[in-house]
C-alpha positions as CSV (number, residue, x, y, z in Angstrom):
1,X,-2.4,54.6,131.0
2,X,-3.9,57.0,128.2
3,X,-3.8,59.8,130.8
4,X,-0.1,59.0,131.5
5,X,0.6,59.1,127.7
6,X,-0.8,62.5,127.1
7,X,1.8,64.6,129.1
8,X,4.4,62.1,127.6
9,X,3.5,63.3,124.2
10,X,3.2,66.5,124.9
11,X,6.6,66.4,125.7
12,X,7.5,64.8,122.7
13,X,6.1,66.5,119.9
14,X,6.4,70.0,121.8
15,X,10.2,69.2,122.0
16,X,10.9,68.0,118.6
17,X,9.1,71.2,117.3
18,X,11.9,73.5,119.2
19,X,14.5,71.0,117.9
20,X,13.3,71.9,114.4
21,X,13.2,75.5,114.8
22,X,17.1,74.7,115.9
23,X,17.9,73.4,112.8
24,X,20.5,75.8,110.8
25,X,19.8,77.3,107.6
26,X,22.3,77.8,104.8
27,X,20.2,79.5,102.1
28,X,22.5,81.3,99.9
29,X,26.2,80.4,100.9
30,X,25.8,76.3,101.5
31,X,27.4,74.7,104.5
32,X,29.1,77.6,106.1
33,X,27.7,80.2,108.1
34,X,24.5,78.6,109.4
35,X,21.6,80.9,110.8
36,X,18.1,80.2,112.8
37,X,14.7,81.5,111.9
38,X,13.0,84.0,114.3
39,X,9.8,83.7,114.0
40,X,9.2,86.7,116.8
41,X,11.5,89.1,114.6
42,X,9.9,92.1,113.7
43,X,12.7,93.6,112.0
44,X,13.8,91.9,109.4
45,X,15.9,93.0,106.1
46,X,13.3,94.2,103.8
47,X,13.7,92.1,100.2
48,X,12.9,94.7,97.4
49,X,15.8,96.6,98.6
50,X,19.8,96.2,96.9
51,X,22.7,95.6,99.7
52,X,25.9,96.9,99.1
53,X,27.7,95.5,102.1
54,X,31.9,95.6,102.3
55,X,33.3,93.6,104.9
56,X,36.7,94.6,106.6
57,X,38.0,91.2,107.2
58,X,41.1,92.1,109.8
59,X,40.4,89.4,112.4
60,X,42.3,86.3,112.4
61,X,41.8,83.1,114.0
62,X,42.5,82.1,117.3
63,X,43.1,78.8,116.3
64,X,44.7,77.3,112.9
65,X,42.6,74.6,113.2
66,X,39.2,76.4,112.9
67,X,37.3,78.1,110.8
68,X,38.2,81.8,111.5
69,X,35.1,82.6,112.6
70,X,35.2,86.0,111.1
71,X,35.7,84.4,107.9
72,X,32.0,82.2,108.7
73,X,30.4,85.4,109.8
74,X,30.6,86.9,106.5
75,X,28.5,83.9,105.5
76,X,26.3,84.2,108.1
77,X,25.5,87.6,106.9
78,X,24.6,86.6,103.5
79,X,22.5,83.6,104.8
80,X,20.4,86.2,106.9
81,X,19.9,88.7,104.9
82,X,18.7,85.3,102.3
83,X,16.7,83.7,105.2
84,X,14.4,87.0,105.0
85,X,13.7,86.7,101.6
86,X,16.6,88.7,99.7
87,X,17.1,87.3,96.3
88,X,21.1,86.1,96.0
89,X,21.4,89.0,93.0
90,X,19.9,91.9,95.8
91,X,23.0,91.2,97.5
92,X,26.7,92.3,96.3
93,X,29.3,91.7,99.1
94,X,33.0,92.6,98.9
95,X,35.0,91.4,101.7
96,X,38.7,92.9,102.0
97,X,40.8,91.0,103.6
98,X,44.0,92.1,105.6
99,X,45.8,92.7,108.6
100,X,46.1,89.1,110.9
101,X,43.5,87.6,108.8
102,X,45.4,87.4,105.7
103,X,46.7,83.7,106.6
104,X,43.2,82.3,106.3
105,X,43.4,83.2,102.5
106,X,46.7,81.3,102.3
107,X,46.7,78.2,99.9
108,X,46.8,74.9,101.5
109,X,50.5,74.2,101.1
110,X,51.5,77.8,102.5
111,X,48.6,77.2,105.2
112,X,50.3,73.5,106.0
113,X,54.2,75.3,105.8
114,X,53.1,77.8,108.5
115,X,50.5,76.2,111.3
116,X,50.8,72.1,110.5
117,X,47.5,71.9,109.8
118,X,45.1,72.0,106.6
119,X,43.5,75.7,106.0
120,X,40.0,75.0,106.9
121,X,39.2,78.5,105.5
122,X,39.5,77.4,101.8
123,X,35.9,75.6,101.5
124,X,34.3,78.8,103.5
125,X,36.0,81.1,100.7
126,X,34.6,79.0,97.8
127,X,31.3,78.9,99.3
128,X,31.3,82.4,99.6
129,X,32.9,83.2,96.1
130,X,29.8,80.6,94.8
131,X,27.2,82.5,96.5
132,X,28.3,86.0,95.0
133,X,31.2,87.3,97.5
134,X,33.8,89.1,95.7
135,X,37.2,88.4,97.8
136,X,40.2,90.9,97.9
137,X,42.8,90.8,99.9
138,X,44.8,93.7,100.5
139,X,47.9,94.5,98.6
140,X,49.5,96.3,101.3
141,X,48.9,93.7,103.8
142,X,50.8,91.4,101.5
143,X,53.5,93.8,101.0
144,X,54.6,93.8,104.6
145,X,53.9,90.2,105.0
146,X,56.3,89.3,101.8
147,X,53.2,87.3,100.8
148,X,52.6,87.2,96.5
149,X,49.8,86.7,94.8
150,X,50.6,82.7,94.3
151,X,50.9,81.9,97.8
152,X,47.2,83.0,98.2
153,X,43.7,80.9,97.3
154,X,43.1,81.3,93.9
155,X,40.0,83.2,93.9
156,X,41.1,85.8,95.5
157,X,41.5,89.8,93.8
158,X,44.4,92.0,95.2
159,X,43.2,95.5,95.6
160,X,45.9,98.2,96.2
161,X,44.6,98.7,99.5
162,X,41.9,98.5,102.0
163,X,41.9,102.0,102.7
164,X,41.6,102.5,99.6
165,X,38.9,100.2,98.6
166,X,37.0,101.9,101.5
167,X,37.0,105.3,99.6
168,X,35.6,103.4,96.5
169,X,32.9,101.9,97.7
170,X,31.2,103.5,100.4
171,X,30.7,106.8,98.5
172,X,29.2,104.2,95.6
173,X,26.5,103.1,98.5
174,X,28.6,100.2,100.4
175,X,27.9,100.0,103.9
176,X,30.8,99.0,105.6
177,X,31.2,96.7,108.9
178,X,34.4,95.8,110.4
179,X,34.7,91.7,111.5
């Protein structure tokens, strides 16, 4: 019986330690953009160093209902790079929003007139404006999409453009990566 127990065991403790290496991490921006540890990564964002990261945000959803999942990556980039060690203040993020993904920054009412549903984007934008994110949205993009400033989640900036944001910030340093 003791013999049969031992592979049993095995089993059980070997497979609850994978299940807990599963479980996501939300280190900076909490409850949105979830991320694993790696124990095997060798390469890994280096902590003493400051990340000036700006995110062009021009996906939109494919479904109202969800999360755009562009808008969760941008969390999932700030929970890596805090998974590795770097402090929250190592880590300035601007995210520029335009083009189709300009409706996951509308306010809930707008959100509700447009796709019948609730803008499940809204908590993911707090989150991310908690953890340190500045969020713009493009004024150009609002322009042709007769969108104002009031129709838009409060927390957001409007910058003249995102081309022109661009040419601000990467000569300042900004990397820039395109979700």
């Amino acid at each position: 019986m003791k013999k049969a127990l031992l592979p049993l065991l095995f089993l059980v403790f070997f497979g609850f330690s994978s299940l807990q290496a599963q479980t996501p991490h939300f280190p900076i921006v909490k409850g949105f953009g979830g991320i694993y540890e790696v124990p095997d990564a060798t390469e890994r964002p280096d902590p003493t160093l400051e990340y000036k990261i700006l995110i062009d945000l021009i996906s939109g959803t494919e479904t109202p209902e969800t999360i755009n999942r562009y808008v969760d990556n941008v969390a999932r980039l700030m929970n890596l790079h805090g998974l590795a060690g770097v402090p929250k203040e190592r880590l300035h993020v601007k995210v520029v929003v335009h083009g189709g993904a300009i409706f996951s920054l509308l306010k809930n009412e707008n959100y509700q007139e447009r796709f019948k549903v609730d803008n499940p984007n809204l908590k993911v934008f707090d989150a991310l404006k908690e953890a340190g994110a500045d969020i713009l949205v493009c004024g150009q993009s609002m322009v042709l999409r007769k969108l104002s400033k009031e129709d838009l989640w409060p927390g957001v900036e409007v910058a003249h453009s995102m081309l022109t944001t661009a040419t601000t910030y990467v000569p300042q340093g900004y990397t820039m990566l395109r979700f």
